[in-house]
N, C-alpha and C positions, 0 to 999 in steps of 0.2 A: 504494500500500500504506500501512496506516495505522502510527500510530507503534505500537499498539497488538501489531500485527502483529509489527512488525520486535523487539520486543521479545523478543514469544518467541520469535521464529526464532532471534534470539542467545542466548538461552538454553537452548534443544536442541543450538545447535553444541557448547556449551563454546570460543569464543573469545570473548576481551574485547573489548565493544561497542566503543573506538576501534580497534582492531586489526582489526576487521569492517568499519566503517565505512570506510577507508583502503583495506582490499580489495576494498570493492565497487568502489570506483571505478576499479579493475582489474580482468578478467575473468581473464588472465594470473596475476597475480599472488595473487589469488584459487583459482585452478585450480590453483597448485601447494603451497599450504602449507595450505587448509584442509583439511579430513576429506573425502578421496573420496566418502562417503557421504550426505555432508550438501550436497553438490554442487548439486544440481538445486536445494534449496531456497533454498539462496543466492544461486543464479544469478537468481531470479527478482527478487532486488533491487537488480542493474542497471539495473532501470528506476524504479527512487522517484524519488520527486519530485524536482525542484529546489534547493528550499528543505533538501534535509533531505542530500543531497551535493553542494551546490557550493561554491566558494570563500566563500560571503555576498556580500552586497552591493555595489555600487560605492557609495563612499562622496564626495559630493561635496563634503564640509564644511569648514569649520575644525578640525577634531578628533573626537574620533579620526578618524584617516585609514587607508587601505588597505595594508596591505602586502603584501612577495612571499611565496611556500610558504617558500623558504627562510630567509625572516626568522621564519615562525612554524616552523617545525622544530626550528630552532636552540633554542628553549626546550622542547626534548624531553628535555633532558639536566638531570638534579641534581648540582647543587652546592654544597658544602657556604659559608658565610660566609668559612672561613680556609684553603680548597683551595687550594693551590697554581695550578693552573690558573684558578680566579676571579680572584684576584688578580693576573694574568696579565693578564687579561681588562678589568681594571677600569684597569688602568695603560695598557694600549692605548687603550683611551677615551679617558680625560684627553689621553693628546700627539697620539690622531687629530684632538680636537676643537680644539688648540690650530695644528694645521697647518692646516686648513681655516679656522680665525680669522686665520692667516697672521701670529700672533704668535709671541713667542719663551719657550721656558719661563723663562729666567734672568728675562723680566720680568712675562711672565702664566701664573697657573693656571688649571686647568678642577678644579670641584668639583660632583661629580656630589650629588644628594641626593633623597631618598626622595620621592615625591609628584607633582603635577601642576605645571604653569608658574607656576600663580600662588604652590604652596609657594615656589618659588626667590623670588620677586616678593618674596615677604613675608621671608623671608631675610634679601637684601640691604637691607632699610628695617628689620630690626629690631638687624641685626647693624650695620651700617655708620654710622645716624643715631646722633650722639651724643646722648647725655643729657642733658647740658648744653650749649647751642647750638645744636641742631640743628636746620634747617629747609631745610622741602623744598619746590624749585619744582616743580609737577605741569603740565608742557603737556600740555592734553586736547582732542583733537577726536574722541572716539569712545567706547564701552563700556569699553574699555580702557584706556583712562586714567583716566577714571572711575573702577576698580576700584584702581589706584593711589594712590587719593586716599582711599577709602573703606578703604584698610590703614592710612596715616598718621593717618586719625581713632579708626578703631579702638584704633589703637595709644598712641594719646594721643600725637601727633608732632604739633608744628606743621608748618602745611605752608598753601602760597598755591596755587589754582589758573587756571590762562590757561586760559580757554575757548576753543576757536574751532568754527567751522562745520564738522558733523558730514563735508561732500560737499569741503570744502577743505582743503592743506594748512597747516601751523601758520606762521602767517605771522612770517618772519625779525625784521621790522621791529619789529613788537610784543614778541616775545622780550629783543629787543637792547633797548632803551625801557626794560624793564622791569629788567634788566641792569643798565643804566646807575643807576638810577632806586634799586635795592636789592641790593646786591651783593654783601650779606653771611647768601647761602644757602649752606650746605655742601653741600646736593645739586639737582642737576636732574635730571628725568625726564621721556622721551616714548616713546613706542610708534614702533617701528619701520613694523609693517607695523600699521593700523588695521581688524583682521579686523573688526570691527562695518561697516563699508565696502567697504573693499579700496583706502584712500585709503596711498600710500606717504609717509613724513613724511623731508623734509632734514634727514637725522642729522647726515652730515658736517657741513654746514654750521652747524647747531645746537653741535653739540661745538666749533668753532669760535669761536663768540661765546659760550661758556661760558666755554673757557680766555682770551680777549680781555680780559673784564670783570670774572670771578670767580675764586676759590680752589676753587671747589665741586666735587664728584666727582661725576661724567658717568654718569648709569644708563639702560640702554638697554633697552626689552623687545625683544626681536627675535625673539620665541616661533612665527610665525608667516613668519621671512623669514629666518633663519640657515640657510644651507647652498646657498641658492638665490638672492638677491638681494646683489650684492655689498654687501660694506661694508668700509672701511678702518676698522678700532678705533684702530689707531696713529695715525692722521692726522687720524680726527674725536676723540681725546682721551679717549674709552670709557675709562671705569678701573671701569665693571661691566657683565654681556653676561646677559641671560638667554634659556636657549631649552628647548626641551621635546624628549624624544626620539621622542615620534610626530607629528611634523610632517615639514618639509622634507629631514629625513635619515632617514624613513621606517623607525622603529623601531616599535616596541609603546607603550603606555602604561604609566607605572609608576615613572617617574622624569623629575625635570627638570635642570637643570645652570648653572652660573653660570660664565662666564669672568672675570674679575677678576684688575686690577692688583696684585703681589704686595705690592709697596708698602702700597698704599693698602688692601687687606685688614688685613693682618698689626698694622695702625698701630691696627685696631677689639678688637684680643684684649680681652676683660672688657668689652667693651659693652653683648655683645647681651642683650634681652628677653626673651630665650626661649632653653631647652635645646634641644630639637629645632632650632630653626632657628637655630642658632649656625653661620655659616659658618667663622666661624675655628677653632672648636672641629674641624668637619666635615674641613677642611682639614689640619692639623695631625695629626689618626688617621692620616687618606688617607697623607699623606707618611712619617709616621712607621714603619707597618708594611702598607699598601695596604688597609688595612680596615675597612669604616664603623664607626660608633660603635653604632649599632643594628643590626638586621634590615636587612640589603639586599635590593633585588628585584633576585633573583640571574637567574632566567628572562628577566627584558624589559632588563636586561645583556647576556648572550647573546646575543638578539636583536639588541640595539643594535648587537651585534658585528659580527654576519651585516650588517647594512645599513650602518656603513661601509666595511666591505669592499664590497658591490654598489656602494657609493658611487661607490670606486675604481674597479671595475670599469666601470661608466656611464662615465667620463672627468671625474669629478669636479663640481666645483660647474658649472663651466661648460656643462657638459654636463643634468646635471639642470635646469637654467635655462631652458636652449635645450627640453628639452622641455616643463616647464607654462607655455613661450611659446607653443612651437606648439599646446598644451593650449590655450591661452585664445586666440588667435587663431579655433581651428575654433569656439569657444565665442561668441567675440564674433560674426562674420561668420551663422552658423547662426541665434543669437538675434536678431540685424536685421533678416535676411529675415523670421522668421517674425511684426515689429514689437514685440517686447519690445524698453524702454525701462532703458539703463543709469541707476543712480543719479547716478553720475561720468560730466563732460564727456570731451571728446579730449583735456581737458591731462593727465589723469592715465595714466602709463602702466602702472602695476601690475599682475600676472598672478598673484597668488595666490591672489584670491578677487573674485569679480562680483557686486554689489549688481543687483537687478531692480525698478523697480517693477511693483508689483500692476499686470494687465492693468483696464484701467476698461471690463469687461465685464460684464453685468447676475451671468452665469451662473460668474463665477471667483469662487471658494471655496479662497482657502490652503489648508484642510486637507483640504478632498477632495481637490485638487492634489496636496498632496505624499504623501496617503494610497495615490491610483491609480501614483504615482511609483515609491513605497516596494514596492506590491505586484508591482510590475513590476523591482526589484532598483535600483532607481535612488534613490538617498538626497540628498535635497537639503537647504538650511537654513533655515529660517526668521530674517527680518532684525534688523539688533538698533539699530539706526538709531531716532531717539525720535521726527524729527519726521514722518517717510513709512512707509509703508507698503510694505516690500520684503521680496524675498526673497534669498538667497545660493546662491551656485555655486562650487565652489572649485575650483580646478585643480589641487591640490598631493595628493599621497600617492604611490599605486603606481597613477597612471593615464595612458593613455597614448592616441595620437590616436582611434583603432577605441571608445575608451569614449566620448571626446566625443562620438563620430559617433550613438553606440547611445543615448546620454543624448540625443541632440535627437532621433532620432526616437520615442524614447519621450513626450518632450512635445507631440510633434507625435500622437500616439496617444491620451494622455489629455486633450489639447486637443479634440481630436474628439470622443471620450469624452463629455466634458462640454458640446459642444454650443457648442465657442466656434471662429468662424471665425479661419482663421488666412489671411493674414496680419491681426495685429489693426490696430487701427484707432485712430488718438490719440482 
């Protein structure tokens, strides 16, 4: 049936197209609240398409990621900025996201703030770098660090960058050299998890020869590995955390959030470069009377809420872990057979995200690839890697082993499709 169609069938019943929509996908539910009358006509849109009543997509990416019905539900309800209940809501946040950090409030806050991962990114470098003296070390082996470096210019921040090989971790030894060598950075920064790869970088260990050799404050992106990949902040020396709430805690998009040393925040008041992204300003409302300083996104809150609670409910970090291992297990073993080629050797063992290289088949075409992928409900990424030619597969959102299975044999489908033998062939 066309949309066309469906249009006016909702518009004869008198019930409002989400309310319709949600019943069709009940026959039940349907049968007992709409108009007896208008019965037959409804029923016959039990059967549309796909596309126009299912969940959406499986989403295999770095971001946005998939969530459960009850994570989108949860943003069915209004509320107001200074409700009682929001503020409720937003105070749960902060000490969920500090138990799962495994820190303590007397010494770290969670400061939730408006926008996507990179807002918080840009936050803590505009709030935290001093004015005077400030300079940032940037380790970068990916997009992602990159893009940390490309804030500090922006921003008019001195700042030095370590390169390292896009498919390897940041090598300890050069770090520490460099340490020794110039010691007098106020800040370091590295990416946790290197979603441009799926390369995992030695934090601990990094936050280690940080506190060793310098005075500097320790900033982590971990937008892509918080909630799912352990980390001690206490023991690798983190004094800033950023992470995003549609990733590994399987919230919505619409906000990001910054863990941070109470300390070493508090010590930045009248620094920062920017109004909006004033963390200590941000901080300070929060605590003061639990309410942003601007417009809050009060829905993908809510949301956030619903998925730390399933959090709990899953059995927590360790348990979410344990599944986008087995995620990327059926993903790794599946993609072998069928001779795609990982980006990353066996040393690395990361499970949030799979780099591919391009099949070297006359007849593979990335985007009719991921085109026949897409129209088959399967969403994959395109690679962000500068010197190869790959693509990406993530394991991380609301997906779980029966998707991997359904994702490989959709590529084994548009493999065919496209007229490329499988298994391929180096």
């Amino acid at each position: 049936m066309r949309t066309t169609q469906i249009t006016k069938l909702l518009r004869v019943s008198s019930v409002t197209p989400v309310i319709a929509v949600r019943r069709i996908n009940s026959e039940v539910s349907f049968a007992i609240r709409c108009r007896p009358q208008y019965f037959r006509r409804f029923a016959v849109c039990t059967n549309l398409s796909k596309s126009f009543t299912s969940d959406g997509k499986k989403l295999f990416t770095p971001g946005p990621l998939g969530t459960s019905k009850r994570v989108k539900e949860a943003m069915l309800v209004d509320y107001g900025s200074r409700d009682v209940s929001f503020i409720k809501t937003v105070k749960f946040i902060r000490k969920t996201l500090l138990d799962i950090a495994e820190v303590s409030e007397e010494e770290y806050t969670a400061v939730p703030l408006q926008g996507s991962g990179t807002y918080a990114l840009e936050a803590v470098i505009v709030t935290t770098v001093p004015k005077d003296g400030g300079k940032v070390l940037v380790l970068e082996n990916g997009a992602y660090g990159k893009r940390m470096a490309t804030i500090c210019k922006l921003q008019g921040i001195e700042h030095e960058v370590l390169n390292f090989a896009e498919d390897e971790t940041i090598e300890l030894s050069v770090v520490e050299a460099k340490l020794k060598q110039d010691p007098s950075f106020s800040h370091v920064t590295v990416v946790h998890c290197e979603t441009s790869s799926g390369v995992i970088n030695p934090v601990e260990a990094l936050g280690r020869l940080v506190r060793k050799h310098t005075a500097a404050s320790f900033f982590v992106d971990a937008m892509s590995s918080f909630g799912a990949v352990p980390l001690d902040m206490g023991q690798s020396g983190i004094d800033y955390m950023v992470s995003s709430a549609n990733k590994c805690l399987e919230g919505v998009p619409g906000f990001s959030y910054v863990i941070a040393n109470k300390k070493k925040l508090f010590q930045c008041k009248g620094w920062s470069r920017s109004l909006s992204f004033d963390l200590v300003a941000q901080c300070e409302g929060l605590d003061a009377n639990g309410q942003f300083r601007t417009t809050p996104p009060t829905h993908a809150m809510l949301a956030f809420k619903q998925a730390l609670i399933e959090l709990q409910e899953e059995g927590g970090m360790k348990a979410r872990s344990k599944r986008y291992q087995e995620n990327r297990r059926i993903l790794r073993e599946g993609m072998k057979s069928l001779g795609f080629r990982e980006l990353l050797d066996d040393t690395h063992k990361g499970y949030i995200i799979t780099s591919y290289h391009f099949p070297q088949h006359p007849k593979f075409d990335f985007k009719e690839f991921y085109t026949r992928l897409s129209d088959l409900d399967q969403v994959i990424y395109p690679g962000k890697v500068i010197q190869k030619d790959c693509f990406r597969i993530g394991n991380i959102g609301y997906l779980f082993a029966d998707d991997m299975k359904r994702l490989l044999a959709c590529i084994k489908q548009v493999c065919r499709d496209m007229g490329i033998s499988l298994p391929l062939t180096a």
